[in-house]
N, C-alpha and C positions, 0 to 999 in steps of 0.2 A: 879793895878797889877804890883808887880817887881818882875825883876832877877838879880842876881849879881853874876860876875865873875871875877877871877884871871887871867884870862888866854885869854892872847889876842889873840893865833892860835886857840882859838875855836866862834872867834868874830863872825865870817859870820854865820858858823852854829845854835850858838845859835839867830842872829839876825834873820833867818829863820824860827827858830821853834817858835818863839814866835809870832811874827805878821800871822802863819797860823792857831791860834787859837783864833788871838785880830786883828779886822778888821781897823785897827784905828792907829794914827801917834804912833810913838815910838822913843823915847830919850834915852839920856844914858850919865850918867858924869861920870865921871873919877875922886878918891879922890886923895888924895897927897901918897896914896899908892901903889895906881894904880889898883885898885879895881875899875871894871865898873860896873854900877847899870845901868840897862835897864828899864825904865817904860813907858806906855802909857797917866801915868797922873803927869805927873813934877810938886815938888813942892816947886820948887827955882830957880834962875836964871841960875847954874851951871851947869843945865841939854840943850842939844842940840838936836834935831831933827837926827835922822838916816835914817826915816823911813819914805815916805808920802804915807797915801793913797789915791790913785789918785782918781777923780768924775767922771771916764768913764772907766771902766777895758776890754771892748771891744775896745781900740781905735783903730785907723788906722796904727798903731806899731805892730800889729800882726805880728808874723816870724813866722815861720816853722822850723822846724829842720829835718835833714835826723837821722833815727832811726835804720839806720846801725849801727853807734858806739857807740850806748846812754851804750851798756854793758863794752864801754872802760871807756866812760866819766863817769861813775856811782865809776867804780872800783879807779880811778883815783883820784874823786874828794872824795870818801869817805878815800879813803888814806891819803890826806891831809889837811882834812876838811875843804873844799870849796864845797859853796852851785852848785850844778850839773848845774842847770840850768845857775848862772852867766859861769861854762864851757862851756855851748850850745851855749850863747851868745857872746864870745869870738871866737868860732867857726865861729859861723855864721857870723861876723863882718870880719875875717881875711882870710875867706877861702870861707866860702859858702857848709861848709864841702863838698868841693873838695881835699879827699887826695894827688893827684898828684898838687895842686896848689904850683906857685911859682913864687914870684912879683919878679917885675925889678932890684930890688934891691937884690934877691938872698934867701928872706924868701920862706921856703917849708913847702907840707905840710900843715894839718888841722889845727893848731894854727901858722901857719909860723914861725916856728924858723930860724933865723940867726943860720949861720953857727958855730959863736962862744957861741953862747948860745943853741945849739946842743951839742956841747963840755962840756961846762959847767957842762949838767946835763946828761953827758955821756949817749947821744943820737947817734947811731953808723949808722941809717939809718932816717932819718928825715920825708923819706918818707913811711914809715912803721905806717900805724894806733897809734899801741899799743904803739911804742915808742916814735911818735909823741906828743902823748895824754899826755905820761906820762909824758914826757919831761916840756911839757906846763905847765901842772897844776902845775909840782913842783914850775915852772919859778916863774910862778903868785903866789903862797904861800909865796916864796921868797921877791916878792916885796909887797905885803899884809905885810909881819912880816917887812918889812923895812920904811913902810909907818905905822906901827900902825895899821892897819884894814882900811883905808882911801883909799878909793876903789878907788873915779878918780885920786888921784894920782897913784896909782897903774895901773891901765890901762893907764893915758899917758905912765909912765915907760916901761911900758908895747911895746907901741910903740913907742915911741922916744929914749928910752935909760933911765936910771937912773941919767945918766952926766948932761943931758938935762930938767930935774925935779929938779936935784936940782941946778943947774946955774941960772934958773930963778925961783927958792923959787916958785913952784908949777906950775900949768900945762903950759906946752910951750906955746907963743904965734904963736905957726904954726896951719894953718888953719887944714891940713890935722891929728893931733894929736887932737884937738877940736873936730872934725865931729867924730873921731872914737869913741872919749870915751861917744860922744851922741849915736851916734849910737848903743854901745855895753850898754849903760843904758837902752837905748829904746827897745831892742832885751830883756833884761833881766826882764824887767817891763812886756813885753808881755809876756815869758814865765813862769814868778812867777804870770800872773793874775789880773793886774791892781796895783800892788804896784811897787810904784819909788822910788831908792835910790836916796839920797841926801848926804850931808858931814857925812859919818856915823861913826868918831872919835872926841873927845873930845880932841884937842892941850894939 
């Protein structure tokens, strides 16, 4: 079974819909045109793993999510086609969807936006659900289309800054930027059901 796409801001979505119909790993190469082919059965070296499914989809990674703003993060992540749940998991990882949270360092806030990436995506109250939400998702699309669809880069970005992903040619070696982007894989693998993402772009 393949898919094939042009268009790399619909990468996550479609890597979504296809493994909730195909229980099984999923690849995807990239030609010299930049056309991605998606399959669960590769039949040449070019093709890379996106997608694993995991041998225990009950693990001990269960999260929860509070279903107060699942109608924010729905509206949000369909906006800018990010899979909902990698939103929950983001949530969950930075906040504990606690809207009023806000770490030491000054992030607020359900997705903790910094004060300049507040700004950024003309975010005017941070601590505001809807703006919060929106704010975030766009942030993460931004570093999703900056990264190629390459999700842990993108979530370190995510938390250490984009300066700091590419100074050390991919993920920081800071502890605290490591545990999160396990963290928010593990949080996303329990809420999509037993599948784990892995490197899901082809360089």
């Amino acid at each position: 079974m393949k898919f094939r796409t042009t268009n790399l801001f619909a990468v996550v979505v479609v890597v979504t819909g296809f493994v909730s119909s195909a229980f099984a790993d999923v690849y995807v190469y990239k030609d010299k045109n930049g056309v991605l082919t998606f399959t669960n059965v590769p039949n040449h070296s070019g093709y890379r793993r996106v997608l694993r499914e995991t041998s225990n989809p009950t693990s001990s990674s269960t999260a929860v999510f509070n279903a107060s703003y699942d109608a924010l993060i729905r509206t949000a992540s369909g906006r800018y086609n990010i899979d909902a749940d990698l939103v929950r998991a983001v949530i969950k990882a930075e906040s504990d969807f606690n809207a009023a949270a806000r770490s030491q360092k000054g992030a607020m806030g359900l997705m903790q936006l910094m004060p300049d990436t507040a700004r950024l995506h003309n975010v005017s109250d941070a601590y505001n659900p809807g703006e919060n939400v929106e704010g975030g998702v766009r942030h993460l699309r931004m570093l999703l289309d900056r990264y190629e669809g390459d999700l842990e880069l993108s979530l370190a970005a995510y938390n250490a800054g984009s300066a700091a992903v590419e100074k050390h040619r991919g993920i920081p070696p800071f502890a605290e930027t490591r545990d999160y982007v396990r963290r928010v894989l593990r949080f996303y693998d329990s809420y999509r059901g037993g599948l784990q993402i892995v490197q899901p772009i082809v360089q």
